[in-house]
N, C-alpha and C positions, 0 to 999 in steps of 0.2 A: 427742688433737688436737681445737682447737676446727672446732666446725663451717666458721667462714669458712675458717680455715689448709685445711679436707677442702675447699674451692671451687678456694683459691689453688692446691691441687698437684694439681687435676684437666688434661684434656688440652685441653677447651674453653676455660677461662678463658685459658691457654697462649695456644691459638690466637687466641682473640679478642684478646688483650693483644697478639703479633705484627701480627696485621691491624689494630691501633691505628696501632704505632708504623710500620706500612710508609703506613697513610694518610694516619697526619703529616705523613711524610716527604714524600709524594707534593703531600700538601696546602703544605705552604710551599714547595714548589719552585713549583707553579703563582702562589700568591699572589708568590712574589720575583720571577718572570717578568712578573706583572700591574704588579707595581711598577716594574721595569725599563721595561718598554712604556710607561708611562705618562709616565715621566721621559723617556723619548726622545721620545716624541712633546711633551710641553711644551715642552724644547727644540728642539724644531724649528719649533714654534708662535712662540714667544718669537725666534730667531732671522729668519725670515719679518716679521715685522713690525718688528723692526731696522732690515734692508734695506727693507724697504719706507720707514721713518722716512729713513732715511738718503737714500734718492734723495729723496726728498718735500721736506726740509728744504736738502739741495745745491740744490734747483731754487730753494725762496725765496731762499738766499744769492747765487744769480745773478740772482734779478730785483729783489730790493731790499737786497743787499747785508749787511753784518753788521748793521746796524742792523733790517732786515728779519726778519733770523735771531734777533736776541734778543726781537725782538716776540713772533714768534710763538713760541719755546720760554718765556717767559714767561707767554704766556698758556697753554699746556699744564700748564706746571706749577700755574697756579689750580685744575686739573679734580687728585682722588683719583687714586689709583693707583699701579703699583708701577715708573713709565718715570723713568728717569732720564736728566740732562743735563747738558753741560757743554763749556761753550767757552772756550777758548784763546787768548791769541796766541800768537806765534813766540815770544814773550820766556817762556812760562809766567804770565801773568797770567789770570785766570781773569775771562772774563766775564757770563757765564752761567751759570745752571744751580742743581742741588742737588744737587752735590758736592764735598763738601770735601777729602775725602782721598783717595788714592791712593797706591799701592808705586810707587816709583821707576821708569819708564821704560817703565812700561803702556803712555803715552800715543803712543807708537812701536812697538809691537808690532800688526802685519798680525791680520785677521781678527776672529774670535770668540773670545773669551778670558773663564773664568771668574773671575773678582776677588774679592777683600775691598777691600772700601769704608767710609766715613764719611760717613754723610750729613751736610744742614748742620743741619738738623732733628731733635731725637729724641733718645733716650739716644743719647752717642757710647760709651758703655763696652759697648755689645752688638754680638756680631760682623754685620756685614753681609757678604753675596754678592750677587753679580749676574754675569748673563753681558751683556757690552759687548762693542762694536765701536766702534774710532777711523777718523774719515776728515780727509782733509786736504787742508782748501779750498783755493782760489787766495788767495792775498794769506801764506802760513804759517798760516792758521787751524786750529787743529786741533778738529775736533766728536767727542764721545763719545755716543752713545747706547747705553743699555741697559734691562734690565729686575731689579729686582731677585729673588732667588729664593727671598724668605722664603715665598713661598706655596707652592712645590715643594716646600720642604724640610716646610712642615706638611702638604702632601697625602700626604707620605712618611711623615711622624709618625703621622697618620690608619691609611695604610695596615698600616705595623709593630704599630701598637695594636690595631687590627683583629683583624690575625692571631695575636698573642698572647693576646687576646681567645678569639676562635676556638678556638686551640689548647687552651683553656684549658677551654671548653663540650665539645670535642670528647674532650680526655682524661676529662672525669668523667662524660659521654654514653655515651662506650666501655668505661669502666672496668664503669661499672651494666650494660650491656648484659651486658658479657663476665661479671659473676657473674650477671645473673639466667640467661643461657643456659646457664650451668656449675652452674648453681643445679638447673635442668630435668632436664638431661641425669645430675647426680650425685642427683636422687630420684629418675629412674626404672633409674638402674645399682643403687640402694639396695634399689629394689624386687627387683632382679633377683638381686641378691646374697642378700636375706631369704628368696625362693622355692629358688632353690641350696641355704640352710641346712636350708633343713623336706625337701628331695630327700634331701638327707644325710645327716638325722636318720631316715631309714626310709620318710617318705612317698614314695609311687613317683608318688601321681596327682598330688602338685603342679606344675603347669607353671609357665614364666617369663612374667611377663605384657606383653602387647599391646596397645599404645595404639590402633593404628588407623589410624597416620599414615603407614604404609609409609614409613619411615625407615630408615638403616641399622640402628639398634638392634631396629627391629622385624623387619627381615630375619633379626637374629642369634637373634634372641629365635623365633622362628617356627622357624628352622634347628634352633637345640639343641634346641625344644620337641618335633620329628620326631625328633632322636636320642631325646629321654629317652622318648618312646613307642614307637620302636624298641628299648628298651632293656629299655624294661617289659615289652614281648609277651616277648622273650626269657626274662627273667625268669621270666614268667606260663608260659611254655612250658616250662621248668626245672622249676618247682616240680611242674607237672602231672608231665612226665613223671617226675619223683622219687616221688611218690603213685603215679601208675603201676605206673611199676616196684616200688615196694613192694607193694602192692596185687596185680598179674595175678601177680607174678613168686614169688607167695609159695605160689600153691597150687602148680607145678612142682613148686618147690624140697620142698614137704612130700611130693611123691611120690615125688621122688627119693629122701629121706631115707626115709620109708617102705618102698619097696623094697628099700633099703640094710639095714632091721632085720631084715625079712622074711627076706631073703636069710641074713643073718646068725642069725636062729633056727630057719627051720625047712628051708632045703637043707644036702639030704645027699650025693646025688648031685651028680655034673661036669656034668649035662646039666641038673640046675634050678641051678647057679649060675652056666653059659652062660646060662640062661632070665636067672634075675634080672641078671647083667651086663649083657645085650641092653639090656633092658627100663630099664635103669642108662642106657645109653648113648643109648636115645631119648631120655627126658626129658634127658642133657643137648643133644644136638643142635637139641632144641625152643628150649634155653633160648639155646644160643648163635645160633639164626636168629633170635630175638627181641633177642637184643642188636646182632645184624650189622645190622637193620631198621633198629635205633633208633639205629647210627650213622650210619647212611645217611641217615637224616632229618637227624641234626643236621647233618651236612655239607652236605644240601642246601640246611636254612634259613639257615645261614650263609653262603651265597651263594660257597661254597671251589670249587664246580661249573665256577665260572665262567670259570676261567680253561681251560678245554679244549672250551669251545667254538667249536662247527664249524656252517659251512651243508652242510645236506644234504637230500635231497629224502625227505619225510615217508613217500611211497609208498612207498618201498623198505625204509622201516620195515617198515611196516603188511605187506606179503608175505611179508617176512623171518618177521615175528610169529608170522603165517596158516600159514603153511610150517612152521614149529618145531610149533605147538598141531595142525596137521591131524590127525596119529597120535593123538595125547593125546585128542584130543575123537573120534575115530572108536574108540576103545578105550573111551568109556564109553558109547556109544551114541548119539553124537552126528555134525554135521556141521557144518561152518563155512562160509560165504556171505561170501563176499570182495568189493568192492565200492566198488577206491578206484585214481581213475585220478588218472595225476601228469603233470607232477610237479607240485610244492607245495615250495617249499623255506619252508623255516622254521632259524634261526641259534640252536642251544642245544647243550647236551650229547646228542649220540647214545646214549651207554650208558642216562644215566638217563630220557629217552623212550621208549626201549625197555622200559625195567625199568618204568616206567608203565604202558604198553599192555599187558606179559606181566599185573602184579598185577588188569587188569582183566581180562582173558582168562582166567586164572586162578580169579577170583570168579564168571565166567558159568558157565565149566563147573563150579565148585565147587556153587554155588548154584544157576545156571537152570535145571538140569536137573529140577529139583522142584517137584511142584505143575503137572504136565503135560506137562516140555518132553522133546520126543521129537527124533528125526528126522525127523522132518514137518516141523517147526519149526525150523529149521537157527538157528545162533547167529549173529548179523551182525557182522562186522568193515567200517566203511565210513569215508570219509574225503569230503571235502567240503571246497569252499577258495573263498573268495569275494578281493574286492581288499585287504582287511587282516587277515584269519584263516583259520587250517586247521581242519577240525573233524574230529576221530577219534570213532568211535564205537562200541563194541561195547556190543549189543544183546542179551537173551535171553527168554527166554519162562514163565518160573518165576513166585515169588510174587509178587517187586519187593520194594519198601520202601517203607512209609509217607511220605507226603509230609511228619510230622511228625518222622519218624528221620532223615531224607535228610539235613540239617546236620550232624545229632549223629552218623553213620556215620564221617564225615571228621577225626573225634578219633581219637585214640593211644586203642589198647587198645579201642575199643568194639565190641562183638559183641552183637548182636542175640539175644531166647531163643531162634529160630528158628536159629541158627548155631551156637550152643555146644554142638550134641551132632555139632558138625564139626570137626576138626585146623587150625586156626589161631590165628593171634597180635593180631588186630585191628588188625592197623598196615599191610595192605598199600593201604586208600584216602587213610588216610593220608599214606604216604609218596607215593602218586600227586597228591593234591594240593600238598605241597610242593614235587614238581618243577614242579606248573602255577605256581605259586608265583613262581619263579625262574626262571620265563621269561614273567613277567608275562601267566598267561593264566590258564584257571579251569577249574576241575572241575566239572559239574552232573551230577548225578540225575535223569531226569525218567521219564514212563509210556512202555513199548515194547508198553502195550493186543496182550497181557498181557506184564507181565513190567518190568524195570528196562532202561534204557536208560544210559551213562555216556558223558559228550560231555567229550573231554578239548577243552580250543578253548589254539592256540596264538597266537601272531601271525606274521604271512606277513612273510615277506623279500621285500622288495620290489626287484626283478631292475631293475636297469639294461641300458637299450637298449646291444647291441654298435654303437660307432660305426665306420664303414665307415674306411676310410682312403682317402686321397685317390685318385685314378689317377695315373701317371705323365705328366706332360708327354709 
């Protein structure tokens, strides 16, 4: 297809090619109005001065009689112009004037009448009009004046030529406009289309490009451009965790197998091949809480969460929390400092907020207990909520973590050298960020001077006043 045919069967040219033909339309309707008006009002012009001739000339024919009357229509006819005349007697004898022909019986017919005439002067083979009026003196004289209407009919000729004219700049005016607009709009779909094809062919970072103009196509163009980097992290997030999982999931697996030979060359006894099944049965338990993690994330970053979301009041979380970990953390020689007045309502998934606050709770007692932290130093669970966020906080008194780890902590799989000689999968700040994720709020790391501080920050629900109801009459 040639390039103009790719204009012709765009949707702009279309369009502009309709908005032509409806402003044609529009347009000779106004122009056949103008002309209409215009011919009404000449005639009413042209009639006006008739009547006005006609008393004018009645008055000389009573003050000086016919002889008076042909004087003066005589000498009118000396002066240019398009007035005609002509007088009668009773018998049809013509005394006056310049007009020679007339249709049978004109000269009895009341009022304003349009006619074909003959003048006396001038080609007689070209048709004449005029619009006339007969009056009819005393003595049988009959007077016609008119005017004739060749100059109406060439204001009309004017007009028609005009508009044909017009119509004529306006189709080839509309025509260029409607491809060069269809011209615009089919190189920058072209463009969009060539960046679509490099997306397709593998590259992920090509985006659709952006003129600037906040137009619709840059709205569509801006919209997909958020899909296709919505699409990319996904992706980028795939790949990771597939390296991941190969990666963390391969030393398990080699101990599992490990175990499995062991077990297989050198027990003899029912009580080492309980020992090695056990020992069989933890690494897989490890491997499937490392898998249940990593479906938990992807459901959460998928946004599938969402549809069971509930308002609820954050504090009641937090105690719920406090209350479960109190035993836990007093059995390793700890205490927990509670420290969160509600309510605080916040609109997300309860379960997975909850499994947030446990994985951080979890990490304190896992971790903060080291590197000083005692019972003297109680772990803080606290909550805080200002007019647009809730801030959840638990706090401990251990190493912390580097201000330069603190980003890289919140990846799949990453475990610190300080943590790897501890029983975990590296996915539980992880998966804590992704639900901050999905309820559009964030995870920070910051100093609890000593120790790591973790501030889940939610966004607050903002509670509607109850409206009273009225009193009864």
């Amino acid at each position: 297809m040639t390039a103009l045919g790719r204009i012709f069967r765009t949707t702009a040219f279309k369009l502009s090619l309709a908005y032509l033909v409806i402003f044609a339309i529009g347009a000779g309707l106004v122009l056949g109005s103008v002309a209409l008006n215009l011919r009404r009002i000449f005639d009413d012009q042209v009639a006006e001065t008739i009547d006005a001739e006609i008393k004018g000339l009645s008055e000389q024919y009573e003050i000086g009689g016919i002889t008076g009357l042909v004087d003066v229509i005589e000498r009118r006819l000396r002066r240019p112009g398009s007035s005609l005349y002509l007088v009668r007697t009773a018998a049809g004898e013509s005394i006056a004037g310049n007009v020679c022909d007339l249709p049978n019986g004109l000269l009895t017919q009341p009022g304003l009448v349009v006619t074909a005439y003959q003048p006396c002067t001038g080609d007689s083979t070209v048709p004449h009009h005029a619009l006339v009026s007969v009056s009819v003196l005393p003595g049988g004289f009959r007077l016609l004046i008119g005017r004739d209407l060749g100059e109406r009919d060439e204001i009309r000729s004017v007009i028609i030529r005009a508009q044909f004219t017009n119509f004529l700049y306006l189709l080839v005016i509309g025509t260029a406009g409607g491809l060069f607009v269809a011209w615009r709009i089919l190189r920058r779909v072209d463009a969009m289309n060539a960046a679509a094809r490099t997306i397709m062919m593998g590259n992920m970072s090509g985006r659709l490009p952006v003129a600037g103009s906040q137009d619709e196509l840059d709205r569509l163009a801006e919209n997909l451009n958020a899909m296709l980097e919505r699409i990319s992290e996904l992706m980028s997030g795939l790949r990771e965790v597939s390296d991941n999982i190969a990666h963390d999931l391969k030393t398990p697996l080699t101990r599992l197998r490990n175990d499995a030979e062991q077990a297989l060359r050198s027990a003899a006894s029912p009580d080492e091949y309980r020992h090695s099944l056990e020992k069989i049965i933890d690494e897989s338990d490890g491997l499937i809480r490392i898998f249940n993690a990593l479906l938990m994330i992807a459901r959460v970053e998928s946004g599938a969460s969402k549809d069971v979301m509930v308002s609820f009041d954050m504090a009641e979380v937090v105690h719920s929390v406090a209350e479960l970990y109190e035993p836990v953390a007093e059995e390793a020689g700890a205490r927990l400092d509670v420290d969160a007045m509600g309510p605080a309502r916040v609109y997300g998934s309860r379960e997975l907020i909850g499994q947030a606050l446990v994985n951080l709770v979890e990490n304190a007692l896992k971790y903060g207990l080291e590197g000083g932290g005692s019972a003297s130093e109680p772990l803080q669970i606290g909550m805080a909520s200002s007019a647009e966020t809730v801030d959840i906080w638990v706090g401990d008194h251990g190493p912390g973590i580097r201000v330069d780890d603190r980003e890289h902590v919140l990846s799949r799989f990453v475990r610190l050298e300080s943590a790897r000689t501890r029983p975990g999968t590296g996915l539980g700040l992880a998966l804590t960020a992704a639900v901050a994720k999905l309820h559009n709020g964030s995870l920070r790391l910051e100093d609890n001077h000593p120790g790591l501080r973790a501030i889940l920050s939610l966004p607050r629900q903002i509670e509607q006043p109850v409206q009273s109801l009225p009193k009864p009459a």
